[in-house]
PAPAFI-264384 format. One line per field, with one value per residue (C-alpha): residue in three letters; chain; x, y negated, z negated; residue number from 0. Coordinates in nm, 3 decimals, padded with zeros to 5 digits, always signed. Example, Ala and Ser with C-alpha at 12.3 -4.5 7.8 and 13.67 -1.06 7.14 Angstrom:
<atoms>
aa c(ALA|SER) .
ch c(A|A) .
u c(+01.230|+01.367) .
v c(+00.450|+00.106) .
w c(-00.780|-00.714) .
i c(0|1) .
</atoms>
This chain:
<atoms>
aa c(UNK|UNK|UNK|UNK|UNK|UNK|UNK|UNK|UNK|UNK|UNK|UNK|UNK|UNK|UNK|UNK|UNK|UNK|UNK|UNK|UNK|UNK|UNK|UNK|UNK|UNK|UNK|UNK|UNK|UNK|UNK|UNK|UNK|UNK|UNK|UNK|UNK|UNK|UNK|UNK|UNK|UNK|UNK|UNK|UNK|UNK|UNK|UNK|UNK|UNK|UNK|UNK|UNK|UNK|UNK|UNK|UNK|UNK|UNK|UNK|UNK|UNK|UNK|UNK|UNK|UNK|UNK|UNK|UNK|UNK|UNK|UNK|UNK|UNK|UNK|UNK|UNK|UNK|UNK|UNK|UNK|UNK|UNK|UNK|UNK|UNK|UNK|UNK|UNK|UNK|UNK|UNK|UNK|UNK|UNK|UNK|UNK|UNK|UNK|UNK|UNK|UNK|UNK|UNK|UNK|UNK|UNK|UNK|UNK|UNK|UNK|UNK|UNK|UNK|UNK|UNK|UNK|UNK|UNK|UNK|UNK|UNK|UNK|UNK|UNK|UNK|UNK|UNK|UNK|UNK|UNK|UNK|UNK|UNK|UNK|UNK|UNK|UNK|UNK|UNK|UNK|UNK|UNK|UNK|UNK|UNK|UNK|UNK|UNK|UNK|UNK|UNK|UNK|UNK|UNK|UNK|UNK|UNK|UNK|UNK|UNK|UNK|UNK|UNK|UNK|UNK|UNK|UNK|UNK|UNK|UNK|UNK|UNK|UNK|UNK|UNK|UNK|UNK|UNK|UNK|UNK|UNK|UNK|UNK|UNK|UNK|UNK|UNK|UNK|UNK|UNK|UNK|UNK|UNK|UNK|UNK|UNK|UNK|UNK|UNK|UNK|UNK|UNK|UNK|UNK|UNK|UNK|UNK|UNK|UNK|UNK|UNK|UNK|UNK|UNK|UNK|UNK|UNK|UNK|UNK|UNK|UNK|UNK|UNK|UNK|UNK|UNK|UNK|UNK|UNK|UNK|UNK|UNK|UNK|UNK|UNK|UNK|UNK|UNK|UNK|UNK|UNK|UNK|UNK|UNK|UNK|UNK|UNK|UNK|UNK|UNK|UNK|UNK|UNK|UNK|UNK|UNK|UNK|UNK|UNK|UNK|UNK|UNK|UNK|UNK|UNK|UNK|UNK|UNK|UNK|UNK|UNK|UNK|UNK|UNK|UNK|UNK|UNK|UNK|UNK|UNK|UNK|UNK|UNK|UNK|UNK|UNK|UNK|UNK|UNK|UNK|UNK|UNK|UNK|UNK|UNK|UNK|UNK|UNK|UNK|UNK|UNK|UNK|UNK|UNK|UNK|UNK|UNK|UNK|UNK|UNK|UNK|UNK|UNK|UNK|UNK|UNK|UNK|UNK|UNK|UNK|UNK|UNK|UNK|UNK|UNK|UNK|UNK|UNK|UNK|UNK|UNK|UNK|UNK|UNK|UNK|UNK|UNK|UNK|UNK|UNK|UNK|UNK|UNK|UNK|UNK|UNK|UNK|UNK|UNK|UNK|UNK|UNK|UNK|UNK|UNK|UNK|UNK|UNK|UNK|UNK|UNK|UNK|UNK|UNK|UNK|UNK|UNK|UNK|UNK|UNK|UNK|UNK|UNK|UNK|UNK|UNK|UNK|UNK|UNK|UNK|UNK) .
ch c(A|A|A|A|A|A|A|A|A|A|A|A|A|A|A|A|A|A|A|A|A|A|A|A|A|A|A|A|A|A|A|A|A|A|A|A|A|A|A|A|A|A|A|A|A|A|A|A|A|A|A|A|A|A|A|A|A|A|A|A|A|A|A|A|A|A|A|A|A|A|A|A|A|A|A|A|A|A|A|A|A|A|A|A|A|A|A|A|A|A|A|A|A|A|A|A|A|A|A|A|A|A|A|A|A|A|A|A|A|A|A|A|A|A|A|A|A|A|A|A|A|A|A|A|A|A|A|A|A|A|A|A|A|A|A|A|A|A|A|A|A|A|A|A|A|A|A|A|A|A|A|A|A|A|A|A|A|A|A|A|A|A|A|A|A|A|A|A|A|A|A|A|A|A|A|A|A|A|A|A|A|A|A|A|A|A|A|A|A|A|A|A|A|A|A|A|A|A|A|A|A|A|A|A|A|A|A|A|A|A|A|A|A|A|A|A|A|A|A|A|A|A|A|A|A|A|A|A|A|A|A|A|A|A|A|A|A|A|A|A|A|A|A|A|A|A|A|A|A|A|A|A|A|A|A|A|A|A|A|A|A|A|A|A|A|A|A|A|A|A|A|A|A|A|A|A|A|A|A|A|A|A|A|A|A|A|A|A|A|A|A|A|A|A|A|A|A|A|A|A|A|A|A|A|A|A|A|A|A|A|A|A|A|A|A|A|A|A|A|A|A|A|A|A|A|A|A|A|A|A|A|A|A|A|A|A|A|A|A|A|A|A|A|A|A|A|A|A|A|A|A|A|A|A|A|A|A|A|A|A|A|A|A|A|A|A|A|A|A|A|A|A|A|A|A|A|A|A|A|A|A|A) .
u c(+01.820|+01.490|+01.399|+01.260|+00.932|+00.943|+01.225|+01.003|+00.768|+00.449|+00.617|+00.874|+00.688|+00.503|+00.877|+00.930|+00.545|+00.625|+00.913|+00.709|+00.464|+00.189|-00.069|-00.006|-00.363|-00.167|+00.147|-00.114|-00.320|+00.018|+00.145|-00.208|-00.165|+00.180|+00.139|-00.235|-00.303|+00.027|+00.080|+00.395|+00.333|+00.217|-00.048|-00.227|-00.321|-00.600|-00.719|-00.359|-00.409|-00.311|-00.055|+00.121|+00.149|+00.290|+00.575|+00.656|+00.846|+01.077|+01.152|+01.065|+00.980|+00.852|+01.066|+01.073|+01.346|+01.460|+01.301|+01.588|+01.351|+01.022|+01.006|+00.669|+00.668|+00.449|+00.315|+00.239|+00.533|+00.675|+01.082|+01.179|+01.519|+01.559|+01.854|+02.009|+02.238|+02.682|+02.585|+02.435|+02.076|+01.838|+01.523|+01.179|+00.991|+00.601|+00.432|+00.065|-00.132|-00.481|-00.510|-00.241|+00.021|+00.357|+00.679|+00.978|+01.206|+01.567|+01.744|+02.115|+02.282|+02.477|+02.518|+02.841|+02.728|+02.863|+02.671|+02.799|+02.483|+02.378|+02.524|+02.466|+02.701|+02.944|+02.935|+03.003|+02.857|+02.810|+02.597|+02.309|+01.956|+01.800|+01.493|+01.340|+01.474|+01.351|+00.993|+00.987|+01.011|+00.663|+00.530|+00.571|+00.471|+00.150|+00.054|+00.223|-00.002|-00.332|-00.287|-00.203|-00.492|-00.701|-00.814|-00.835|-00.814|-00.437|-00.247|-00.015|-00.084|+00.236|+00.571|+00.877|+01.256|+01.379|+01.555|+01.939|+02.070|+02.059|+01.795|+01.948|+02.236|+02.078|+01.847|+01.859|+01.679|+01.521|+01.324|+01.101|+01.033|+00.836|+00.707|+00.538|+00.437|+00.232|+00.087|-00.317|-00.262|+00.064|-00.009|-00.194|+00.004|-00.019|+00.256|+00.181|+00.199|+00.544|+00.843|+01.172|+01.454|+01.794|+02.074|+02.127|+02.173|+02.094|+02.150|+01.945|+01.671|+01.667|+01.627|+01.327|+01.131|+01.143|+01.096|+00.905|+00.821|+00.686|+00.698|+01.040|+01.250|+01.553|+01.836|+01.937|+02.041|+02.267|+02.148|+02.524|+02.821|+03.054|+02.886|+02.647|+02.987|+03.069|+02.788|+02.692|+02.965|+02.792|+02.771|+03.106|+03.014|+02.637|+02.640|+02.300|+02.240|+02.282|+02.098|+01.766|+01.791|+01.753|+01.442|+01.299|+01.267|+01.146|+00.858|+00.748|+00.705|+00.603|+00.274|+00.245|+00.321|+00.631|+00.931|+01.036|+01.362|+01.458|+01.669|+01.808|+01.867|+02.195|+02.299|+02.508|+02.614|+02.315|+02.020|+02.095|+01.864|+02.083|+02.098|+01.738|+01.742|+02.000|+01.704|+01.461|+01.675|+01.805|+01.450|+01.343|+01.570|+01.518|+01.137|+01.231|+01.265|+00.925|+01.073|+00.791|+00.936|+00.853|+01.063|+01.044|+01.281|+01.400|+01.543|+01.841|+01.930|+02.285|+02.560|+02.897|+03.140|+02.899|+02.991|+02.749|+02.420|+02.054|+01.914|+01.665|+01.307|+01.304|+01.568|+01.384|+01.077|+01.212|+01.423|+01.101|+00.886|+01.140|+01.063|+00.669|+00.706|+00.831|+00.569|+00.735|+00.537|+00.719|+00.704|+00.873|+00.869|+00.762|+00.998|+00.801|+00.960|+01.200|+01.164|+01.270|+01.499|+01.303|+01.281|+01.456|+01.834|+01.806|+01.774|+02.089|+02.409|+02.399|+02.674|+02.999|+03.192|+03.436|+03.701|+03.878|+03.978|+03.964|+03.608|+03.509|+03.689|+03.470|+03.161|+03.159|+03.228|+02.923|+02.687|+02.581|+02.226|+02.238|+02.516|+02.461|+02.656|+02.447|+02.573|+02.288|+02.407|+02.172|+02.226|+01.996|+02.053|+01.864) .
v c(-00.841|-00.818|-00.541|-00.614|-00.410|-00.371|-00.132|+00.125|+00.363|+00.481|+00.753|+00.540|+00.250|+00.464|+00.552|+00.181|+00.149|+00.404|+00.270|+00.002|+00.191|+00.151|+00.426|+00.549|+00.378|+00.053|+00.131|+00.204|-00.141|-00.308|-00.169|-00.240|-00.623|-00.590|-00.422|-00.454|-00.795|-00.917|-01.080|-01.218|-01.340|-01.159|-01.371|-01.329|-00.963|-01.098|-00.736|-00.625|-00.637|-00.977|-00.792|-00.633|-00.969|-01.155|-00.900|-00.808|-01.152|-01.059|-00.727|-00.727|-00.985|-00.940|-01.085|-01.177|-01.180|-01.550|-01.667|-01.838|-01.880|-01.786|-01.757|-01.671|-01.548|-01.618|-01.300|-01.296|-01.141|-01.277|-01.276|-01.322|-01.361|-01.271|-01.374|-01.080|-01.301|-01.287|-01.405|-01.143|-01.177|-00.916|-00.963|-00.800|-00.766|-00.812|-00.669|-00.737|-00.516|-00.492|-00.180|-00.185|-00.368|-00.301|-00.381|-00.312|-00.336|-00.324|-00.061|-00.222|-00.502|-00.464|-00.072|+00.199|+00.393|+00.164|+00.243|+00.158|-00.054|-00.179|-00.569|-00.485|-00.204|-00.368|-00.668|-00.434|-00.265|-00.488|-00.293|-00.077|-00.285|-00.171|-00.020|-00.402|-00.515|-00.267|-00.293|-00.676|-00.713|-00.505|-00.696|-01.057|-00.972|-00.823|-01.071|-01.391|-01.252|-01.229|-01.542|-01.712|-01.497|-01.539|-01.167|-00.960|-00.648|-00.480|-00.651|-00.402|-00.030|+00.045|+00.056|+00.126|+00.154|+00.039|-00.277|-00.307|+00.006|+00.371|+00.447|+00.816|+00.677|+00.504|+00.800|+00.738|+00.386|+00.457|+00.741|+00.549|+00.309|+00.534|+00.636|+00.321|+00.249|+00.611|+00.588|+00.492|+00.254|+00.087|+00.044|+00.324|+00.413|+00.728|+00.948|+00.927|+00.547|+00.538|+00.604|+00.683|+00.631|+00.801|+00.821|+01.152|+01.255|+01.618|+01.689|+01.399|+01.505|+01.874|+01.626|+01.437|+01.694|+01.877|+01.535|+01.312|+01.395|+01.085|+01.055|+01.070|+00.921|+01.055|+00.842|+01.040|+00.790|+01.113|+01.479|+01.654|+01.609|+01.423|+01.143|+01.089|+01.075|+00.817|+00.618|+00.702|+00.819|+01.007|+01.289|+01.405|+01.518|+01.607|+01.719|+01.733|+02.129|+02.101|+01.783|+01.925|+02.228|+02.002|+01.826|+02.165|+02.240|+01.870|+01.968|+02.207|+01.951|+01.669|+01.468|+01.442|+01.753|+01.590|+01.445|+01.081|+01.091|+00.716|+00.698|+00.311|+00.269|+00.186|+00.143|+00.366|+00.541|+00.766|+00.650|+00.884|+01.188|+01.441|+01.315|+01.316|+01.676|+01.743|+01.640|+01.856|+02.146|+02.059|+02.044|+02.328|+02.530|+02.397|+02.490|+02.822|+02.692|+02.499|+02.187|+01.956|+01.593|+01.259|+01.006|+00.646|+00.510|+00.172|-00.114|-00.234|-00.562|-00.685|-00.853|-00.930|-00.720|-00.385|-00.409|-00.222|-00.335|-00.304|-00.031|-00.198|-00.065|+00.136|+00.389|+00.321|+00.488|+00.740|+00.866|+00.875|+01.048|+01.357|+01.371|+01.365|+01.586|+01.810|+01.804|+01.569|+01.283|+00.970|+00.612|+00.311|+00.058|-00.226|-00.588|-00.798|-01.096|-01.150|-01.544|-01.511|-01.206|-00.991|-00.757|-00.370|-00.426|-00.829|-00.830|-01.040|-00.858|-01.165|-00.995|-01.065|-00.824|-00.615|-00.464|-00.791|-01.073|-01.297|-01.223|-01.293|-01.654|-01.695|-01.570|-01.819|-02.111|-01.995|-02.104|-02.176|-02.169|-02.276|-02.127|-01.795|-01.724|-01.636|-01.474|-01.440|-01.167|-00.940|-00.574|-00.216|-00.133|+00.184) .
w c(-03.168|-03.001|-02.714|-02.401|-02.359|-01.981|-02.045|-02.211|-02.022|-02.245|-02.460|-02.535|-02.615|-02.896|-03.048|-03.093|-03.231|-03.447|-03.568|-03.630|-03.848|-03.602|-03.443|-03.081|-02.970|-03.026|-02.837|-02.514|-02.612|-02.620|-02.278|-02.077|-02.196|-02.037|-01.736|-01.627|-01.764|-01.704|-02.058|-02.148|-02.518|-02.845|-02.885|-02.572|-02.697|-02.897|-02.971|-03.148|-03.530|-03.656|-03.859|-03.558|-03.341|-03.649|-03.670|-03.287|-03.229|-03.468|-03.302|-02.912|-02.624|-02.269|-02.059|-01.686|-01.464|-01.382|-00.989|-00.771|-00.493|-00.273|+00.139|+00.313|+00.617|+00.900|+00.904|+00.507|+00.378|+00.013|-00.021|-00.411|-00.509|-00.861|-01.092|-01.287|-01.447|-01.398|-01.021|-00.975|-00.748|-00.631|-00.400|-00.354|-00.053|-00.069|+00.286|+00.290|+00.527|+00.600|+00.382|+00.158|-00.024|+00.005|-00.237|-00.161|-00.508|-00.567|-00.800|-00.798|-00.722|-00.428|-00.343|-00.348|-00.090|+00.195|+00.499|+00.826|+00.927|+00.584|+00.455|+00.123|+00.160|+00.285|-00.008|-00.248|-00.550|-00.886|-01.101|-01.199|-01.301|-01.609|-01.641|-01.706|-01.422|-01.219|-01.362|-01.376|-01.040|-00.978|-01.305|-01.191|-00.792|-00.918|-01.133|-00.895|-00.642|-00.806|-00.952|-00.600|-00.409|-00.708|-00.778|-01.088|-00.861|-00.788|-00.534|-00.471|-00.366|-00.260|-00.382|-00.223|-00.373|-00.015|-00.152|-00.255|-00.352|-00.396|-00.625|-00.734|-00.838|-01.083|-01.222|-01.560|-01.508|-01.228|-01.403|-01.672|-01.394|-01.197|-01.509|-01.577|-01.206|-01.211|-01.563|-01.512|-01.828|-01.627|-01.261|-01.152|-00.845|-00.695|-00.631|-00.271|-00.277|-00.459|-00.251|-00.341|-00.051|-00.080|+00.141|+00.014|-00.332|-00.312|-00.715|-00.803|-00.550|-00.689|-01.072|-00.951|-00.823|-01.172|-01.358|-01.150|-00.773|-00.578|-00.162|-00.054|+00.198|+00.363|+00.531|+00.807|+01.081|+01.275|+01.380|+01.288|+01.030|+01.217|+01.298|+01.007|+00.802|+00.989|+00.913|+00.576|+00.374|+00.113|+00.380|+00.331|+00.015|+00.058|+00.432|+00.613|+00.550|+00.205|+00.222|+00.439|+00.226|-00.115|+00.118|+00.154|-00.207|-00.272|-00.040|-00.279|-00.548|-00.324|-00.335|+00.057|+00.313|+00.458|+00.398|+00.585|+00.748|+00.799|+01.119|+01.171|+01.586|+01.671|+02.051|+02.207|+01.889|+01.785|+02.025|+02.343|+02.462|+02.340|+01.994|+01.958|+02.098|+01.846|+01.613|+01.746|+01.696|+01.345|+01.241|+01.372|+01.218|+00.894|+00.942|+00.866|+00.502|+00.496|+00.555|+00.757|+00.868|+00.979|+01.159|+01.135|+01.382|+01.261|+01.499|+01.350|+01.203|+01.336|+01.102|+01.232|+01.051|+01.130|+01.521|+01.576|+01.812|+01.794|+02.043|+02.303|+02.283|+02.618|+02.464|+02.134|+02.310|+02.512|+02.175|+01.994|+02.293|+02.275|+01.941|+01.946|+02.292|+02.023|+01.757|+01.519|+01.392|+01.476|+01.406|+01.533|+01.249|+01.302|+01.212|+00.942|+00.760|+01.046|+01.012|+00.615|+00.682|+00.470|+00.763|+00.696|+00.655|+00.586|+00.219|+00.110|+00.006|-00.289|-00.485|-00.459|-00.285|-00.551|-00.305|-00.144|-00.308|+00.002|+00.117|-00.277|-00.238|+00.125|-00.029|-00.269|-00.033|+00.156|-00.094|-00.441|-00.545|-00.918|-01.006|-00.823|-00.575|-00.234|+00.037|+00.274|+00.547|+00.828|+00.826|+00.814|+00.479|+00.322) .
i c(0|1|2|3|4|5|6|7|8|9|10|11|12|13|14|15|16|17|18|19|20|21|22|23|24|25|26|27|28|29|30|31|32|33|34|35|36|37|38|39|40|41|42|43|44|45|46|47|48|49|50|51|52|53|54|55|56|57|58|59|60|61|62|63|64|65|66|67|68|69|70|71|72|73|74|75|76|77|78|79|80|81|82|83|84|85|86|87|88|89|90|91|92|93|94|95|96|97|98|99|100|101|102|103|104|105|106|107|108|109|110|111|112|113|114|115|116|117|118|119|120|121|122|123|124|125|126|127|128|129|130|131|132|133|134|135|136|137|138|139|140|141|142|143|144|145|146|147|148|149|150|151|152|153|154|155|156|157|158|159|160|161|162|163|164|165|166|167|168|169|170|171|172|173|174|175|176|177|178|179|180|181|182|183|184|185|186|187|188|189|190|191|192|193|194|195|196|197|198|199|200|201|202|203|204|205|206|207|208|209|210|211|212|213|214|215|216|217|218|219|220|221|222|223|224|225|226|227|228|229|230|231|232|233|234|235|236|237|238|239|240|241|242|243|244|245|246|247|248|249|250|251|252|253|254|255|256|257|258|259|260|261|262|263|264|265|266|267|268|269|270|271|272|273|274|275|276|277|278|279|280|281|282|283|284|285|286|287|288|289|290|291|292|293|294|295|296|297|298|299|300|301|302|303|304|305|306|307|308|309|310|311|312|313|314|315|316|317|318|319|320|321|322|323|324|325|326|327|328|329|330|331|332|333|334|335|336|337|338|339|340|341|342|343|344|345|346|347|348|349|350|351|352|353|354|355|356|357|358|359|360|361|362|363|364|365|366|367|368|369|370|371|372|373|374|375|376|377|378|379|380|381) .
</atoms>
């Protein structure tokens, strides 16, 4: 049975060349043809041995994930949904900018966590993506989009692990992923430019600062206990102390001086003066331990079975203007892809939901899309 290269970083693409009885120099040929050329057959690497492209068939492939579909978005954002087979999808975000490029990738399909505000939450959770799957969705946007803008230059600057799922609960793949997205003979990101989003893992975020510490994002969404277990779970078992504390020591291995703290808007519930007050005080006090924050304030993305509604952008601003009246850099993010719902919180929940029989029988009246069963649904997810 063959192995599909995108699932190796570097070092463990020079095991399997090994294996193979070749020299490390042609493990790093082979993985530039891959990931900076884009190559998806043997016999494009015309600078392999002869020898070596005769025998890889026989032991390895490169392959893509399969493409269900492209939207564009009036303001240039690319939506792919991505088939990872037992109707199972996925979908990747491309935002251009005028100084970057920005894709946001998917580490699961469908999530566990089960936010209060996210769709793909409340779907369900299917499974983890493999390393491959994780990679080929950077591989085939980088390459779709040079080929379409016509430019041998990198497309993509950014990356983001925004899409479905919680990344650190899927460390083990998630790990040689960022591997390959940071090595200079991969993609050449830089740790700054590759994001890693959590909703709170605070063992896994003590793992990846020792093993591989990119920019990190934090979703906070609540300034105390009660109410951020509410609406995300996971608190109950990683509360926000423990949680800010874990940040703190991340900061110590970070690439950037802060830590983002994601913080979806949601009316009436935690939008009011005196939560964002609770803020300032929360982060104050976990200054103490070197812990330096950004907000980006997110407008959320309503789905019917959330009940919950979208904050309007006067209390937006006057939440974020107690925060910047109190020295914390704040954003307010702005909506892109809202005509292809690609915007935060829109990617679909298109997995079919694991914990009620009846929704799964709905779900799959609501579409099929070549066998795959979509469930296109509006929420903030992570």
């Amino acid at each position: 049975m063959t192995v599909n290269l995108l699932n190796y970083d570097l070092d463990a693409l020079v095991g399997f060349c090994e294996q193979l009885g070749e020299k490390r120099f042609r493990a790093t040929q082979l993985f530039r043809w891959i990931h900076q050329k884009g190559a998806f057959s043997f016999d494009q690497m015309t600078d392999l041995a002869k020898s070596l492209r005769e025998k890889l068939p026989a032991s390895a492939r490169i392959e893509a994930l399969k493409v269900l579909s492209r939207h564009d978005s009036a303001d240039g954002t690319v939506k792919w949904l991505f088939d990872v087979g037992a109707g199972d999808v996925i979908e990747t975000v491309f935002i251009p900018e005028a100084d970057r490029g920005t894709l946001c990738i998917s580490s699961q399909a469908g999530c566990a966590v089960g936010c209060r505000f996210c769709s793909t939450g409340h779907q369900g959770f299917s499974r983890n993506l493999t390393t491959a799957e994780i990679v080929a969705q950077l591989w085939f946007a980088e390459h779709a989009l040079r080929k379409q803008l016509k430019k041998d230059d990198r497309v993509i600057s950014n990356v983001v692990m925004m899409g479905m799922g919680e990344p650190l609960q899927n460390y083990s793949q998630l790990l040689p992923a960022l591997r390959v997205m940071l090595d200079d003979h991969g993609y050449g990101l830089s740790r700054r430019r590759v994001t890693v989003s959590t909703s709170g893992v605070v063992p896994m975020i003590d793992r990846l600062a020792r093993d591989c510490p990119v920019a990190l994002a934090v979703s906070l969404h609540a300034p105390e206990d009660v109410l951020r277990s509410n609406l995300v779970p996971l608190n109950k078992k990683y509360p926000i102390a423990e949680l800010l504390e874990a940040c703190a020591r991340y900061q110590q291995a970070a690439p950037r001086d802060f830590i983002t703290f994601e913080y979806c808007m949601l009316e009436g519930v935690n939008d009011q003066p005196e939560h964002a007050r609770q803020l300032v005080a929360l982060m104050k006090h976990h200054a103490v331990d070197g812990l330096s924050c950004k907000f980006n304030l997110i407008p959320f993305n309503p789905f019917p079975a959330s009940g919950l509604k979208r904050s309007d952008m006067a209390q937006v601003m006057a939440f974020s203007k107690i925060l910047l009246d109190a020295g914390i850099v704040t954003t307010v993010r702005k909506t892109r892809g809202d005509d292809i719902d690609a915007a935060c919180g829109q990617l679909a929940g298109d997995v079919q939901d694991r914990t009620n029989a009846r929704e799964r029988m709905a779900s799959q009246r609501q579409g099929m899309l070549g066998g795959i069963k979509v469930v296109v649904a509006k929420g903030a997810g992570i």
